[in-house]
C-alpha angles and dihedrals in degrees: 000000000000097000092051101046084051084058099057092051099056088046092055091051100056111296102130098187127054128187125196127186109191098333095173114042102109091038127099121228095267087059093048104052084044096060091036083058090047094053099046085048090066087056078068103032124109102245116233108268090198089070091060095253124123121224099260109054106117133244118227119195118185117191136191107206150136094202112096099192080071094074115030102154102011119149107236135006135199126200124209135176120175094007093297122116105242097181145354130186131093119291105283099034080065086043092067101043084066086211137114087330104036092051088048092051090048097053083055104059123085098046145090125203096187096048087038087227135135119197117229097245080059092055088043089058088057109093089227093061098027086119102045127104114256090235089057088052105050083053087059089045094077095041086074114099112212103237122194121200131184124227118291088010106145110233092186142339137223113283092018112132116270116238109122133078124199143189123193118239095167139008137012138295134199124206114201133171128203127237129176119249129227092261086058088258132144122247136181117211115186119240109193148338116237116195127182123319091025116116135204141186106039088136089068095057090076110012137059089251131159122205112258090205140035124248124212127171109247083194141354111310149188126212144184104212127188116199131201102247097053088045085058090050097046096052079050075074102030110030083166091064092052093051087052088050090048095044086061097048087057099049079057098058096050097055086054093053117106086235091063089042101057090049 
């Protein structure tokens, strides 16, 4: 908090450009829209003349982030994986090339991390419930639990037992998986980055299941999780959310099969 209100302020004095790696990544929702809504504010606000500078020079701030709340009417976005620009223009110019930035966007609607909630169209999206009925699913809805972590906090570890399943509202999480070294060491390679709006775990929601990596926050972050035990007692309420579950699994399976994949 200290190092962006220090940034503002500098702003406000006579600083016209203003770079920001990550700014949000310990902070909750609240903290974030309130400091959206600051730095939109400067685009508006009369600049210090006794710094020599005249009202209408402009402010630039330039911001690395994967939280989306973060940027909310800005005026342009760039999108970057492994270090290569994927796409540049203003949101909805990205909206309609259905692309990186579409498909991120996309992940992100349909829930709240203030109010902790997901909508049902957001679950059907998901590949698990693509089957379901959406009034199955907005009684599920409320069966998810908001979960805040704070950064470098293990969500689970290799070999731990699977049953819970988890979506990302905020933040960042990295999957890792231990193999032993030549030297007979451990070490620990990294599989994949999730950001917000991806999921994991939906195996473990009907299966015994253990997880074959280990989970760590790489920043503060907010999840919707879903355990086991709730999702039993929601299809209690909704069996025919449990055969489409279970009809999806199986397509799954199939796919998997030798047969399919000789064809």
């Amino acid at each position: 908090y200290v190092a962006l209100t220090r940034t503002l302020l500098r702003t406000v004095l006579g600083v016209s450009v203003v770079l920001m790696d990550e700014p949000v990544s310990a902070l909750d929702i609240q903290s974030v829209m309130s400091l959206n809504q600051a730095l939109l504010n400067l685009k508006h606000k009369p600049r210090s003349k006794g710094w020599n500078y005249s009202e209408d020079v402009p402010i630039t701030v330039i911001a690395s982030t994967h939280n989306l709340n973060l940027v909310i009417g800005w005026d342009k976005f760039i999108t970057m994986k492994d270090s290569q620009v994927l796409e540049y223009g203003t949101h909805e110019e990205l909206l309609l090339n259905r692309s990186f930035y579409y498909d991120f966007f996309s992940r992100m609607q349909g829930m709240q991390a203030d109010s902790g909630s997901i909508s049902p169209a957001r679950l059907k999206a998901m590949w698990i419930f693509s089957m379901a009925d959406e009034e199955d699913l907005e009684t599920l809805a409320d069966f998810f639990v908001l979960r805040t972590c704070s950064s470098g906090e293990a969500l689970f570890k290799e070999g731990w037992k699977a049953s819970s399943m988890m979506i990302i509202v905020d933040g960042t999480v990295e999957e890792t998986m231990e193999s032993v070294g030549a030297d007979g060491a451990r070490l620990e390679n990294k599989v994949r980055t999730l950001y917000s709006g991806d999921s994991f775990g939906e195996v473990g929601l009907t299966e015994n299941s253990l997880w074959p990596t280990s989970a760590t926050t790489s920043a503060g972050c907010t999840l919707l999780s879903l355990h086991k035990k709730q999702f039993k007692m929601c299809l209690r309420q909704r069996p025919n959310l449990g055969q489409a579950v279970d009809t999806i699994f199986s397509l799954v399976q199939e796919m998997k099969s030798p047969q399919h994949l000789q064809l």
